[in-house]
N, C-alpha and C positions, 0 to 999 in steps of 0.2 A: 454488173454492180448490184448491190444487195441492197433492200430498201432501209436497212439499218445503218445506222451510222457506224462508220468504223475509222479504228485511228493506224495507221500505217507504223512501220518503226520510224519509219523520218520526222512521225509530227505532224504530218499530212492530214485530213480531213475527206472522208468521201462519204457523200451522203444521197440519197435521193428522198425525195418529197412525190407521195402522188394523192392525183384528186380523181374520182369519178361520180359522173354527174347522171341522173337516169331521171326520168317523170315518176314522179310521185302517184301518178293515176285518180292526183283532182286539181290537176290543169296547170302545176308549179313545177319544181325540179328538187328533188332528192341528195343530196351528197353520202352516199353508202358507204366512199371509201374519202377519208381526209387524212392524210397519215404526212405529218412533215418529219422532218427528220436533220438532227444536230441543228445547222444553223438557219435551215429552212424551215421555220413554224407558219400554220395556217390556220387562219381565223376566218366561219363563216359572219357574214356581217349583213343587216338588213338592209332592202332599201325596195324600190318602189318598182313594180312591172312581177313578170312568172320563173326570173333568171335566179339562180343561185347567186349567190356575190362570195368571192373566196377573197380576202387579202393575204399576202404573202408579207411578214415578217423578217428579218434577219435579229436573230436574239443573239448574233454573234458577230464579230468579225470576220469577214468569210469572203471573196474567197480570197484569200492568200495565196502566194508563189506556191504550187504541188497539189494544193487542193483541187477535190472533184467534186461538182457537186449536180444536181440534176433534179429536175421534175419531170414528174411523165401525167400529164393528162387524158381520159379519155372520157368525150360527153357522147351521151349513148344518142342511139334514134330518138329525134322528139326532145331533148332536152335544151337546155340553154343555161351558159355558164357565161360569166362576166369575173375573171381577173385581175387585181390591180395589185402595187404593192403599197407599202407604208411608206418608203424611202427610197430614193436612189440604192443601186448596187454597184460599192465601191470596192475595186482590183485595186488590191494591194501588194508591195512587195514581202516576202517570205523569206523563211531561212532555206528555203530550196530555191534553185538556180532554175529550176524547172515552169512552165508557165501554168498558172491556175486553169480550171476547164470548167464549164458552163453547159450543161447539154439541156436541150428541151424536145421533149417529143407530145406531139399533142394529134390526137384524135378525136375528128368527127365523122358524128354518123346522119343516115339521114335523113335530114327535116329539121337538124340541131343546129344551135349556133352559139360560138364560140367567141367571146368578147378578151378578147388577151391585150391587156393594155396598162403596162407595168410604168414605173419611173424607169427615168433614165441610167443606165451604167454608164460609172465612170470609171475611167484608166487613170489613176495615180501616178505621181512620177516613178519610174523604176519597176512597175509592174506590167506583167503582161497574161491576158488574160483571152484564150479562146473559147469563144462562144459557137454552138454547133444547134441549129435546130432543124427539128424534121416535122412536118405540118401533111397530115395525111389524111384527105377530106372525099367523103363520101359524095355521092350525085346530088345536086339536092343543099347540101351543106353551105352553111352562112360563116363569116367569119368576120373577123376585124383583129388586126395582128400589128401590133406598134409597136418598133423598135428604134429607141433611141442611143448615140451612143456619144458620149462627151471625152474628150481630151484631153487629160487634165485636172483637178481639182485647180479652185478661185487662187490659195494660196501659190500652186505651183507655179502658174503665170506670173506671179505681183513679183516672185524670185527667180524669174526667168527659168525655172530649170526645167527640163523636158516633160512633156507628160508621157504616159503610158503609152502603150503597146496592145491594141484591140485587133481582134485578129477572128472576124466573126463567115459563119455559112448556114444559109438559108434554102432549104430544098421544099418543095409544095410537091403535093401529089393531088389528083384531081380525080376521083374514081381510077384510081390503079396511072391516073396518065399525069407524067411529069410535065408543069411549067411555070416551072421556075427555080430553076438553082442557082446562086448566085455565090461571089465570097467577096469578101470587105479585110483586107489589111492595110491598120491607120495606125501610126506611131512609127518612132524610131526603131528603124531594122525592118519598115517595110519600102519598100521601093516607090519612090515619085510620091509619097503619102500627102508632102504638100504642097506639090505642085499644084500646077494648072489644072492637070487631069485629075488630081485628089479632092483636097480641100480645098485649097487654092487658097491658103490663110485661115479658113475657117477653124473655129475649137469643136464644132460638133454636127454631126449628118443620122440623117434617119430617116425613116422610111415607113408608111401604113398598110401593109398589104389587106384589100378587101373585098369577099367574095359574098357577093350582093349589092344593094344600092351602092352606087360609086359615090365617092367626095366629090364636092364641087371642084372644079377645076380652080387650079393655082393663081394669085394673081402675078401675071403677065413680068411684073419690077422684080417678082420672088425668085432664087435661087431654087426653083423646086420643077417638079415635072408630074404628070400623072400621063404611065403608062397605060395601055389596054396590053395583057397576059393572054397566052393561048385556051385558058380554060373559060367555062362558062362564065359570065359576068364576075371574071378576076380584074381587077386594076393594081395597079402599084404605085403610091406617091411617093418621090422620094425629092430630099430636099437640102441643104447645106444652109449653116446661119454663123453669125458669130458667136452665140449662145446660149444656152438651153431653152431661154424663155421664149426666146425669137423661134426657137424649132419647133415648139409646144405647140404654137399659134399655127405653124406653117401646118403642122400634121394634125390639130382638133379636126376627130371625126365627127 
């Protein structure tokens, strides 16, 4: 994939978005490259500590049934980036019968640390939407990676109709060593999605992967867990609520 936006004959949309983040060389952090692309725009934004701040926009409708869209991160040795976005990222249906794609690739290096902590995506009724990230972290490297993911838009439940189709994979590399690959299919057309072993009724599940200080541990009443992962001070929080705001609270790092 090309970092420019390009439009397919179907109508489709592929685009990639990338940032890289390096030390400025008086104690803050650089952005060299900020390049968003079609419906992914990036705005740096200030705030207080040595971290970069990127927010991520949607200036469009996106991703739609065919669309591809993608960000690639890389925060060099020594730097620190903090992500967030504007808004939820809402999967919608498309005039292609095909499922929208989500890719994220993010790099750190090390002694850098990587603040990745977006709004929530939501699966719309009728849409289905795969998400693929790869997280590839150096010795050394810090991290906080939040991913939320909702069932549904408000209106779709009040009219009972299905919500979406989420359909996500999370792979960690730790100095060249894998731990943690995982995959998530929730919505109709995935198997057992809300049952007992799924959701179990829930509209939305998430998860904070963090390599460095851990989060407190979950309270005990909560739908939630905090793993210990095979790499150096990796934990995993993961959690189910009935919705969004109940999950927000469960996963504040």
């Amino acid at each position: 994939m090309t970092d420019v936006l390009a439009e397919a004959v179907t109508g489709a949309l592929v685009a990639m978005a990338r940032i890289t983040a390096a030390p400025d060389g008086r104690g803050g952090t650089a952005l060299p490259v900020l390049a968003g692309a079609g419906p992914l725009a990036l705005r740096r934004t200030r705030g207080p500590g040595t971290a970069a701040r990127v927010v991520v926009i949607g200036s469009m409708a996106a991703p739609l049934g065919g669309d591809h869209l993608a960000i690639r991160a890389d925060v060099q040795p020594g730097a620190e980036l903090s992500v967030t976005s504007a808004a939820a990222t809402i999967s919608l249906p498309g005039r292609e019968s095909a499922p929208a794609r989500y890719d994220l690739d993010l790099t750190v290096g090390e002694g850098a640390l990587l603040d990745w902590l977006p709004e929530p995506v939501v699966a719309a009724a009728g849409s289905h939407l795969i998400m693929t990230t790869r997280i590839d972290l150096a010795p050394g490297a810090r991290l906080r990676y939040r991913e939320e993911q909702v069932l549904g838009r408000h209106h779709d439940w009040a009219r009972q109709a299905p919500p979406g189709r989420l359909t996500s994979r999370l792979t960690v590399r730790q100095g060249g060593r894998l731990i943690l690959d995982q995959q998530t299919d929730l919505g109709p057309g995935a198997p057992g999605w809300d049952g007992p072993a799924g959701l179990g009724g829930h509209r939305t599940a998430g998860q904070l992967l963090t390599v460095g200080p851990a989060p407190a541990p979950p309270d005990p009443s909560a739908e939630a867990a905090l793993l210990t992962l095979p790499g150096a001070g990796a934990t995993l929080l993961v959690a189910l609520a009935p919705d969004a705001l109940t999950l927000r609270r469960l996963l504040a790092p």
